[in-house]
C-alpha positions in Angstrom: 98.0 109.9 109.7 100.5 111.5 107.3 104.0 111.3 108.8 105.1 115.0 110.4 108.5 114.4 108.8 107.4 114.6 104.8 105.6 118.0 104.8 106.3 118.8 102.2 104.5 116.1 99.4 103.3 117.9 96.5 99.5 116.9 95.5 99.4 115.2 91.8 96.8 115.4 89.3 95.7 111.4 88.5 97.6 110.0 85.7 96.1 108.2 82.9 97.5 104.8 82.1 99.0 106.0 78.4 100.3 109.4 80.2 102.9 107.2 82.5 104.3 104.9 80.6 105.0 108.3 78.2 106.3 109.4 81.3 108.5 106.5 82.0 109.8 106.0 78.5 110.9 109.4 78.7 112.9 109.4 82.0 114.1 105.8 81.9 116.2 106.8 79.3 117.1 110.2 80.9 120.0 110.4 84.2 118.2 108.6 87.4 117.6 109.8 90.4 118.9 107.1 92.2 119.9 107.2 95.8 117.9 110.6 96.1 115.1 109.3 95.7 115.2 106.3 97.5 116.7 108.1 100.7 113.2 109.3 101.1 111.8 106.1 102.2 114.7 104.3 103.5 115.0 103.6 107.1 117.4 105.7 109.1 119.8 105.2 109.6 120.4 103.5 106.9 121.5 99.6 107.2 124.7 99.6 105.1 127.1 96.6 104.3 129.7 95.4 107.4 133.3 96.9 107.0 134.3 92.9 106.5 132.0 92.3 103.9 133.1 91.4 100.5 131.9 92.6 97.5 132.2 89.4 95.6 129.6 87.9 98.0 126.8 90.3 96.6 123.9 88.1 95.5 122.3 89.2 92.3 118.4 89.6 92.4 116.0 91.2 89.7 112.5 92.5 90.5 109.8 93.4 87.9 107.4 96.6 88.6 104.6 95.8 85.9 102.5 98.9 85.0 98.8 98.2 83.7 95.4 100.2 82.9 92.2 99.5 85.1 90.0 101.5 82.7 92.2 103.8 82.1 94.4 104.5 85.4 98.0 103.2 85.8 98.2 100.4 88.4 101.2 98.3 89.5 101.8 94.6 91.1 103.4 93.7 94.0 103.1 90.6 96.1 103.0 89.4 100.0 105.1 87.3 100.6 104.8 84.1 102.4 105.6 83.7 106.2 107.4 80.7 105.6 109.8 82.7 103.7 112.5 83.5 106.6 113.4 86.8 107.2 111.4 88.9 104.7 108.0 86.6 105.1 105.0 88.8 105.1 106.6 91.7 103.5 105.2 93.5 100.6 107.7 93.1 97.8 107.7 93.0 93.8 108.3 90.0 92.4 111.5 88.4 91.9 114.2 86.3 93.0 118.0 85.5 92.3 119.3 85.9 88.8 120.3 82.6 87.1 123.9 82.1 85.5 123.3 83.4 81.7 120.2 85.4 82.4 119.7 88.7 81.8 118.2 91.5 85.0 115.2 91.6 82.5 114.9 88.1 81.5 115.6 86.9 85.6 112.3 89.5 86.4 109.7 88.2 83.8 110.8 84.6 84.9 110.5 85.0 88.7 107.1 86.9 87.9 105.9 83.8 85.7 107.0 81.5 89.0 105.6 84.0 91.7 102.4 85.1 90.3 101.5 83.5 87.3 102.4 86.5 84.8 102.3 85.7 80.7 105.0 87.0 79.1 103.1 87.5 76.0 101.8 91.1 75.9 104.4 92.8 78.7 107.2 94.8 77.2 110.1 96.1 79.1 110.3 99.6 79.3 113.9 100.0 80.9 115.4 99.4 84.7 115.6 101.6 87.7 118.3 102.3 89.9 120.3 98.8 91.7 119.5 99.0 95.4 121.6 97.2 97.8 120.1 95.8 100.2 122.4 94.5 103.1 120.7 92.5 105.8 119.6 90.0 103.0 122.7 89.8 101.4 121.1 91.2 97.6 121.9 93.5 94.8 117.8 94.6 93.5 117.5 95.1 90.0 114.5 96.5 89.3 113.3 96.0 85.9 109.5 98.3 84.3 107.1 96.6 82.0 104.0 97.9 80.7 101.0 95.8 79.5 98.2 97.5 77.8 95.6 95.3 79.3 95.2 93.9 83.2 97.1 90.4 83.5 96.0 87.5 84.8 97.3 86.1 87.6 97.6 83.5 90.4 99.8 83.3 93.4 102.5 80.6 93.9 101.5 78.9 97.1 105.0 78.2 98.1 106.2 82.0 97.9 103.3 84.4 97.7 100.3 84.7 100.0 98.6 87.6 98.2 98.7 89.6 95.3 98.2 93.3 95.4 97.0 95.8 92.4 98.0 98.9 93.5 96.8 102.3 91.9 99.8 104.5 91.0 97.3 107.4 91.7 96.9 106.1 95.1 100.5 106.1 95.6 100.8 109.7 95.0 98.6 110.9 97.3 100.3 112.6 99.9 98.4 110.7 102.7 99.8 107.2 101.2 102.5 108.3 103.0 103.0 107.6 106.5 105.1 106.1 109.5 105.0 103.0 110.6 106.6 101.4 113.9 109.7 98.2 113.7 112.0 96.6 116.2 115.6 96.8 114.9 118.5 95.3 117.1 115.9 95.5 120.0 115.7 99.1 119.2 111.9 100.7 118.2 112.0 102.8 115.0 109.3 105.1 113.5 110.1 104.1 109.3 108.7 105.8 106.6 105.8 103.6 104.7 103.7 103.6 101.7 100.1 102.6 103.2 97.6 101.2 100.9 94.6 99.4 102.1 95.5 97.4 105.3 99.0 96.7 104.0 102.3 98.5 104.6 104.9 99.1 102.4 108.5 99.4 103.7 112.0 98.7 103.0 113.8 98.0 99.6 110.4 98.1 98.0 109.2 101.0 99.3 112.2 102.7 97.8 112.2 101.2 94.6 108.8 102.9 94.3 110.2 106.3 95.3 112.2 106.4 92.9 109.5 104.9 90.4 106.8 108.1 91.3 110.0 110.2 91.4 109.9 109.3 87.5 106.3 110.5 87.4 106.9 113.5 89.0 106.3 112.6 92.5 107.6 115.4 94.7 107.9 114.8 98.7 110.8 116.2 101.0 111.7 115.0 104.3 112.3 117.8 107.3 114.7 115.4 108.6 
C-alpha cells in the first residue's frame, strides 16, 4: 500500500510521449532541482561519504534514462541487474557503467547502454543531463544522461550484467500508488525506504532518485511528512 509518509502526491493527468520530451527540453535547460528532489526517495538517513574519504577517489559513472512512445505514451528503460554483480546484483538500475578516459558523460551512457542492453545508437538523441548523484557505498559519481527515440528500441540483455530488461510507463510512475515503502537491512539495522513499485519489481536507491528528479521535471509533485 501507498507509504503513510508521502501524503501528499499530487495525481497527474497521462502524458503523451511528444508532451514530455517538450517537457524535458524545456526544463533540462532551466535550474535543476537537484538534491530536492532526490531527497524524496533517498534512504534516511542518508548514506554520505566517510570523513577520511578523498575526493580524488570518486569513480566517474554515466547512466542513460531513454524515453520512448508505446503508441503514444512515454516509457523509460531500466535494467536488473545480474546477481553475480557484487553488491548492487539484483537491483533495478539504468544502464551504465564507468566512464572511460576521453569519453564524454553522454558518449560513456550510449556506450554502456549498447554493452548492457543492446541499444542502437542510431535514432536516440540526447536531450540533456540531470543532476550528479553521489553515491557512497559504491564508491560512484552518477551522471545521468536523457535521450528520446521516437520509436520503441530494440533490445537484448547482456548475459554477463543484465538479467532483465524493464519498459517502464512514465504514466505508471506518476501514479501516486507507485509509490511505496519497502523493507532493507542496513548495518544489521531494518529500515522502511521509500520505493518506486512497478509490477513485481522494486525500485530503490540511486535510481529511484534519479527518477525523482526525472518526474520532478514532468511536474511530478509528492512531499514527505517526515
Amino acid at each position: 500500500m501507498p507509504d503513510a509518509s508521502f501524503a501528499f502526491c499530487i495525481r497527474h493527468s497521462a502524458l503523451t510521449f511528444r508532451d514530455t520530451i517538450d517537457r524535458l527540453e524545456a526544463a533540462l535547460s532551466a535550474p535543476l532541482p537537484g538534491a530536492a528532489a532526490h531527497a524524496l526517495l533517498s534512504l534516511r538517513p542518508r548514506r554520505d561519504w566517510p570523513d577520511d574519504f578523498s575526493p580524488a577517489r570518486i569513480r566517474r559513472a554515466a547512466g542513460l534514462l531513454l524515453v520512448f512512445p508505446v503508441g503514444n505514451r512515454p516509457h523509460i528503460v531500466l535494467t536488473v541487474r545480474a546477481d553475480t554483480l557484487g553488491r548492487h546484483g539484483g537491483q533495478v538500475s539504468l544502464p551504465g557503467g564507468v566512464i572511460e578516459p576521453g569519453e564524454t558523460f553522454e558518449q560513456a551512457a550510449l556506450r554502456e547502454a549498447h554493452e548492457e542492453i543492446g541499444l542502437s545508437r542510431r535514432g536516440v538523441r540526447v536531450l540533456g543531463a540531470l543532476t550528479p548523484l553521489d553515491i557512497p557505498v559504491s564508491g560512484f559519481r552518477l551522471h545521468p544522461i536523457v535521450a528520446a527515440a521516437e520509436e520503441p528500441p530494440s533490445l537484448t540483455p547482456s548475459d554477463a550484467e543484465v538479467a532483465r530488461i524493464l519498459e517502464v510507463s512514465v504514466d505508471e510512475l506518476l501514479e501516486p500508488s507507485s509509490l511505496q515503502t519497502g523493507d532493507r537491512i542496513r548495518s544489521g539495522q531494518s529500515l522502511s525506504i521509500p520505493i518506486f513499485r512497478v509490477g513485481n519489481d522494486e525500485i530503490w536507491g540511486a535510481t529511484a532518485m534519479v527518477l525523482a528528479e526525472f518526474l520532478t521535471l514532468l511536474g511530478w509533485q509528492c512531499r514527505s511528512t517526515d
